[in-house]
N, C-alpha and C positions, 0 to 999 in steps of 0.2 A: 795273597793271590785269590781272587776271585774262584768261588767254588764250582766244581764241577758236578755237570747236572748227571752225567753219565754216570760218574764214581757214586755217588750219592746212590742212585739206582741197582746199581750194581749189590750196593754194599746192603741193600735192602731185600736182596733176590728178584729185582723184578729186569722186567725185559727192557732194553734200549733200544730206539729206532731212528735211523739217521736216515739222508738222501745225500745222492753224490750230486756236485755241480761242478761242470764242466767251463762255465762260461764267466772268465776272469773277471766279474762287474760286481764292483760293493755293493751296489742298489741291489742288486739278483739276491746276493747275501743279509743282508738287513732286513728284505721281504721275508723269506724265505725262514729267517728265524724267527718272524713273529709268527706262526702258523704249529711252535711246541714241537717241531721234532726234537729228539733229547741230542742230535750233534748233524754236523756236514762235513761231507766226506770233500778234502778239499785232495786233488790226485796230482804227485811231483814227480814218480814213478814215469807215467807217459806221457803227460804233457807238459806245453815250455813253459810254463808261468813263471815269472823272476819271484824273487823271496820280497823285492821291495813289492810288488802287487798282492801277494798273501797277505803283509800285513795291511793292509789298507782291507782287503774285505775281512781276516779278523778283527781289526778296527770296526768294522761296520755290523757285526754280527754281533761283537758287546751293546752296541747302540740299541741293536733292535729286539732283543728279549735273551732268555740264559738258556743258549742255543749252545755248546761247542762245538767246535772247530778240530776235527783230526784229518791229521795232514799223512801221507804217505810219500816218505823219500824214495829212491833207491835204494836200489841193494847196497851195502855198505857206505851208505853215507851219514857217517855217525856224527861226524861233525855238522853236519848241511839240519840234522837232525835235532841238534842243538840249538841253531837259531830258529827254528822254526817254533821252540819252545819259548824264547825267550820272546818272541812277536808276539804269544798268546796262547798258542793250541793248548789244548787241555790231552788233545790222543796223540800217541801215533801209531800207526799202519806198516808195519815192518814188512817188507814182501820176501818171496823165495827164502824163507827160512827154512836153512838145513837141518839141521841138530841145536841142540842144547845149550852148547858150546857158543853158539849164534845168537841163540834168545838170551843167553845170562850176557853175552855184549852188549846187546840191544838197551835193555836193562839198565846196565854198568853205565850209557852212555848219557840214560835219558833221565838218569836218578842223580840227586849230591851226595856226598858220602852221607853216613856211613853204608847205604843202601849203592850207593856206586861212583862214579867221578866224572859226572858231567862237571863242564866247567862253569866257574862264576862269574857273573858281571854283573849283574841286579838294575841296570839301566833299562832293560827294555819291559815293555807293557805287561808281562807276566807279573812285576815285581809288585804293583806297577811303580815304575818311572822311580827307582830308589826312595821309593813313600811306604815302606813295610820293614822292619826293624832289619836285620842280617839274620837272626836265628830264626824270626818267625816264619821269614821268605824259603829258607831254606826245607824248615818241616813242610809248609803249606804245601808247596809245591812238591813234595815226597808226597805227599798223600793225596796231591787232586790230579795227578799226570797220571794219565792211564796208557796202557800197551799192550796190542793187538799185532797180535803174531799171525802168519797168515801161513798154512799148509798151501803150495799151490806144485807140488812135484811131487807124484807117488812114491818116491825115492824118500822121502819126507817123512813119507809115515810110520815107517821103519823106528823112526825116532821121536814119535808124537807122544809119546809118554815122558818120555824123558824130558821134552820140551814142554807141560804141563805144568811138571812139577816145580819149574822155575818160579825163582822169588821175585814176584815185580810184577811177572806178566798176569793180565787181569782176563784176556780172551784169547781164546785160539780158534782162528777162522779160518773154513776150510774156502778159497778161491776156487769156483769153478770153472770159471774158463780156462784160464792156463792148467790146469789141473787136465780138463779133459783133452787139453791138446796133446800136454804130454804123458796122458794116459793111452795116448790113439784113440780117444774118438771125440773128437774135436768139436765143438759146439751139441753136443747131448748130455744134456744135462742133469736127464734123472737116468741116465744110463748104469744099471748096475755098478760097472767102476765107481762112479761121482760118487754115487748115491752110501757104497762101502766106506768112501772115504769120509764122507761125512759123519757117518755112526763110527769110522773108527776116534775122528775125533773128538766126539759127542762123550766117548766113552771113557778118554785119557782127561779131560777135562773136569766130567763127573766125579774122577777117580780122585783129583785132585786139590776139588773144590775152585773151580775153574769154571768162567762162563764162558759159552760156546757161540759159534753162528755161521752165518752165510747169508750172500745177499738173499733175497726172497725171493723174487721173481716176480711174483703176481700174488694177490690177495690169499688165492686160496692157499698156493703154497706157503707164504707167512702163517696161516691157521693152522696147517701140519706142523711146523719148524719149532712154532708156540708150543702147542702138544706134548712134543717131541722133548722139551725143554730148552730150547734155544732162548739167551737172551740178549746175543747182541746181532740187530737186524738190521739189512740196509733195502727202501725199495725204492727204484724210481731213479730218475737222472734228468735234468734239467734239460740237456740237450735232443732227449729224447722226447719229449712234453712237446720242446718246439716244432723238433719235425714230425710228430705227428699232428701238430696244429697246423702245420703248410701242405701236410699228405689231405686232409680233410678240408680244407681249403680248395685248395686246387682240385679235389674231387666236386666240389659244390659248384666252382666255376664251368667245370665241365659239364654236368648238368644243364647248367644255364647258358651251353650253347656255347660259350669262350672259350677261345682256345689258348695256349700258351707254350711255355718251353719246358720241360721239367722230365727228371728224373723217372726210369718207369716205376712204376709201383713195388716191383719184387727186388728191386737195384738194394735196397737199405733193408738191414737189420742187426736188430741186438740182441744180444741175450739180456740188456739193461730196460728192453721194453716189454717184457714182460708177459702179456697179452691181458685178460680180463681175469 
């Protein structure tokens, strides 16, 4: 199995930093890992991407430099979470994890024994293409699959030690958007709430010998989160990049007297663009 540049990093203490992409194009992916981020956050959670399109832009992201590929299923989709393995992903992104009970699933599903009972088939690009002995594929892959549990329910944290201490899981990330929705205050994001929940799981992670994170937001906040000890990061989103490239656009044409159709300027926003 082709090594993983996260695990490697991890295994060394130092920080990882990914970008999410929204826009289902192997070229976007191929680009986009030759530029060193240490993974791409590819998202199955909200959007419809088929599994035969994942793998074609993981296909295309080995092509362009040792970039991984973590993918985020649903909620209980331990099987869906298996092929997504077997295409290539080196991570996964498990969201709304309750308890303990949940992460050592997650785990169970995404490991071989004796570490857990995903299933085998050794046909697909992980292996790759049945070219890797049967035992060596099996340890390889125990050890370069990484698993990122995500806090995104206050109810959550109640049990965020307990879910630390699980055997498998490499990060525990606090989600802040869904986090501050159903915290009640919904898009604030250094809002005392967020902000607790982060240190608390800053601190169950510390405890455990566990890497931590959250997306970043914007440069400076990655410089606090760094500080802080965070070292799994995510900034920036692809889809975001473009509309701010057609918001800046379309501002330049209107300068120059053109006029056009377009969205008004305050219609759009993310907590995924960050600011400066």
């Amino acid at each position: 199995m082709r090594p993983s540049v996260v695990k490697a990093k991890l295994r060394a203490g130092k920080p990882v930093v990914g970008v999410s992409l929204h826009i289902p194009d192997p070229g976007l992916y191929e680009l986009t890992s030759l530029y060193g981020f240490d993974f791409i956050w590819t998202d199955l959670e909200h959007h419809g991407t088929h599994l035969e399109s994942v793998s074609q832009m993981i296909r295309a992201t080995r092509v362009g430099n040792r970039t991984d590929v973590m993918v985020r299923p649903g909620k209980g989709e331990f099987m869906r979470m298996g092929r997504m393995l077997e295409l290539g992903a080196h991570g996964v992104m498990y969201p709304r994890c309750d308890d303990a009970a949940e992460a050592r699933e997650v785990v169970r599903w995404s490991k071989f024994g004796p570490l857990g009972c995903r299933g085998f088939d050794g046909s697909g690009a992980d292996n790759p293409y049945c070219n890797t002995p049967f035992a060596d594929y099996i340890r390889e892959a125990n050890e370069e699959t990484w698993v990122v549990i995500q806090i995104e329910d206050p109810k959550a944290l109640e049990h965020v030690d307990e879910i630390a201490a699980v055997e498998g899981v490499d990060v525990v990330m606090l989600g802040p958007a869904d986090f501050s929705i159903l915290a009640g205050v919904p898009g604030q994001l250094t809002h005392p709430k967020v902000l607790d929940g982060i240190s608390r799981v800053k601190a169950a992670a510390d405890r455990h010998g566990k890497a931590w994170g959250t997306p970043g937001l914007n440069p400076s906040r990655m410089r606090e989160l760094l500080d802080q000890g965070a070292r799994w990061l995510a900034l920036g989103a692809d889809l975001i990049w473009v509309k701010q490239g057609l918001e800046r656009t379309a501002r330049e044409l209107t300068e120059l007297g053109l006029e056009g159709h377009s969205l008004t300027p305050s219609m759009g926003g993310s907590y995924l663009a960050g600011g400066k």
